[in-house]
C-alpha positions in Angstrom: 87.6 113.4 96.4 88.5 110.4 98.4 86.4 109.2 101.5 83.7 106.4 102.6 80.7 106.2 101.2 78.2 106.6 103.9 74.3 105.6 104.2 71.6 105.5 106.1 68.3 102.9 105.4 65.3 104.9 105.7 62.5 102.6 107.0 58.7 102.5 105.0 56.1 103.1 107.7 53.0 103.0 104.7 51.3 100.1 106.4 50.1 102.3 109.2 51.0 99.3 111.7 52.1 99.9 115.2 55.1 98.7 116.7 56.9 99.5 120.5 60.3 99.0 121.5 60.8 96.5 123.9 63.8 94.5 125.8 65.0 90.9 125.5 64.9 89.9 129.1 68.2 88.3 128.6 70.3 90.6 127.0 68.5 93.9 127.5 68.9 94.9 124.1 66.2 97.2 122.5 64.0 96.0 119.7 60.7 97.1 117.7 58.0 94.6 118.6 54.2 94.3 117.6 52.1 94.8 120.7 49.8 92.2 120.8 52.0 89.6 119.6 55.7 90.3 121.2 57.2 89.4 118.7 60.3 91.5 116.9 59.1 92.8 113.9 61.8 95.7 112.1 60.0 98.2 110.2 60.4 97.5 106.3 63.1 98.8 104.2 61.9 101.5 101.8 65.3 102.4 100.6 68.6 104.2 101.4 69.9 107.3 100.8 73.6 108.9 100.8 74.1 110.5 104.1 76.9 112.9 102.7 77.6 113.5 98.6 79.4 110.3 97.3 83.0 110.3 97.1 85.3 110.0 93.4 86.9 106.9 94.8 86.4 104.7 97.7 86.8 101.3 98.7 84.0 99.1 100.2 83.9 95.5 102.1 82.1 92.5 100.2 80.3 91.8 103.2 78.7 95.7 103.0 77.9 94.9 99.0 76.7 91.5 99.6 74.2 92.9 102.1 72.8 96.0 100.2 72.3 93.5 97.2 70.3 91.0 99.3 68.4 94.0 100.6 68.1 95.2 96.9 69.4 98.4 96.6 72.8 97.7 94.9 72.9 95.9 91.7 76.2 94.4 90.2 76.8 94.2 86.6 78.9 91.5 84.6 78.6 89.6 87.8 80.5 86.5 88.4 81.6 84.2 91.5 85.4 83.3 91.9 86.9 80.4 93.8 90.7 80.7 95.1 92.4 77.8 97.8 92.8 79.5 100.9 94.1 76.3 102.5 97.9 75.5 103.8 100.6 74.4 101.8 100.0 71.4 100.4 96.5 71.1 100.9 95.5 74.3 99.4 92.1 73.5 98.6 90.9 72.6 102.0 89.5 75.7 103.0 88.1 77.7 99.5 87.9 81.7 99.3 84.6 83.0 97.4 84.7 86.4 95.7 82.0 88.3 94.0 83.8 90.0 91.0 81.7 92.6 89.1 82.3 95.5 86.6 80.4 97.8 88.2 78.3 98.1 91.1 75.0 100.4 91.1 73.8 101.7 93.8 69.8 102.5 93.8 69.3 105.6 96.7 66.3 107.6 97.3 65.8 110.5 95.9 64.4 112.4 99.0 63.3 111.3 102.9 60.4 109.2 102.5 59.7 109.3 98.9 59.7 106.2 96.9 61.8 107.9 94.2 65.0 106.7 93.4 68.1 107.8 91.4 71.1 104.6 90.2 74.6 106.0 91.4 76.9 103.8 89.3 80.7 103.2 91.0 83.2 101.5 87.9 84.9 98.3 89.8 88.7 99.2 90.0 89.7 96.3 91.9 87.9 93.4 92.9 88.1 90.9 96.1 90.1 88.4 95.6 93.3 86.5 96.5 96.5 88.5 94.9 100.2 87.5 94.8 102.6 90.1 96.1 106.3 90.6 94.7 108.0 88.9 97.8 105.8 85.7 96.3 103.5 85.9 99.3 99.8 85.4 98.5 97.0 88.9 99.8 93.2 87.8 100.9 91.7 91.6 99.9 87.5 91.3 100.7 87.3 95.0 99.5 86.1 96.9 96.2 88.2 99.5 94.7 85.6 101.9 93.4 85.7 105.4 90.8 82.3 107.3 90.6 80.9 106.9 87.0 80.0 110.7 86.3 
């Protein structure tokens, strides 16, 4: 089965705190704030958790990986950074591409809806980002993981 793989963060409310919504008078966007302070203050990440079953294959931005390992709950393995020119003819080096290349990519997911449980969903890396030359020698920017579920 082909498809997205779709999640939803599932906040940790354990320290009993309290916290309102309230409105930036500029914008008038909506945000969690502590009362007696004002000040924004997001509930804490306790985990996430696969909003439908995952899919085979799918394909997933950098920028979606990058975030759920800084927020810890993916995990790459044989991880290594790569450097390609993205610049003009030329002058190839003046702007520089950064990948993240990895064999596989794990994905830590709660178990159940507010438990502290989690189960590692492993996805083998197919294709990583990166800068690839097409047959009409043309050069491709892809920012996206090719991903197979590991069963």
């Amino acid at each position: 089965m082909k498809g997205m793989i779709k999640i939803r963060k599932v906040a940790d409310y354990s320290d009993n705190s309290v916290r309102v919504p309230m409105y930036d008078p500029f914008t008038g966007q909506k945000f969690l704030a502590d009362p007696s302070s004002g000040q924004a203050r997001p509930w804490p990440l306790l985990g996430v958790m696969f909003v439908d079953e995952p899919p085979d294959e799918t394909a997933c931005s950098q920028s979606f990986v990058q975030n759920g390992v800084t927020e810890g709950w993916i995990t790459w393995e044989d991880h290594k950074v790569a450097h390609r020119p993205g610049g003009p003819e030329g002058n190839e080096w003046a702007v520089t591409h950064t990948f993240h290349e990895a064999s596989t990519l794990v994905f830590h997911v709660l178990v159940s809806d507010g438990g502290k449980e989690t189960k590692e969903v492993k996805y083998k890396v197919v294709r990583n980002p990166g800068k690839y030359l097409n047959a009409d020698g043309t050069y491709n920017v892809d920012w996206t993981y090719k991903l197979e579920l590991v069963k």
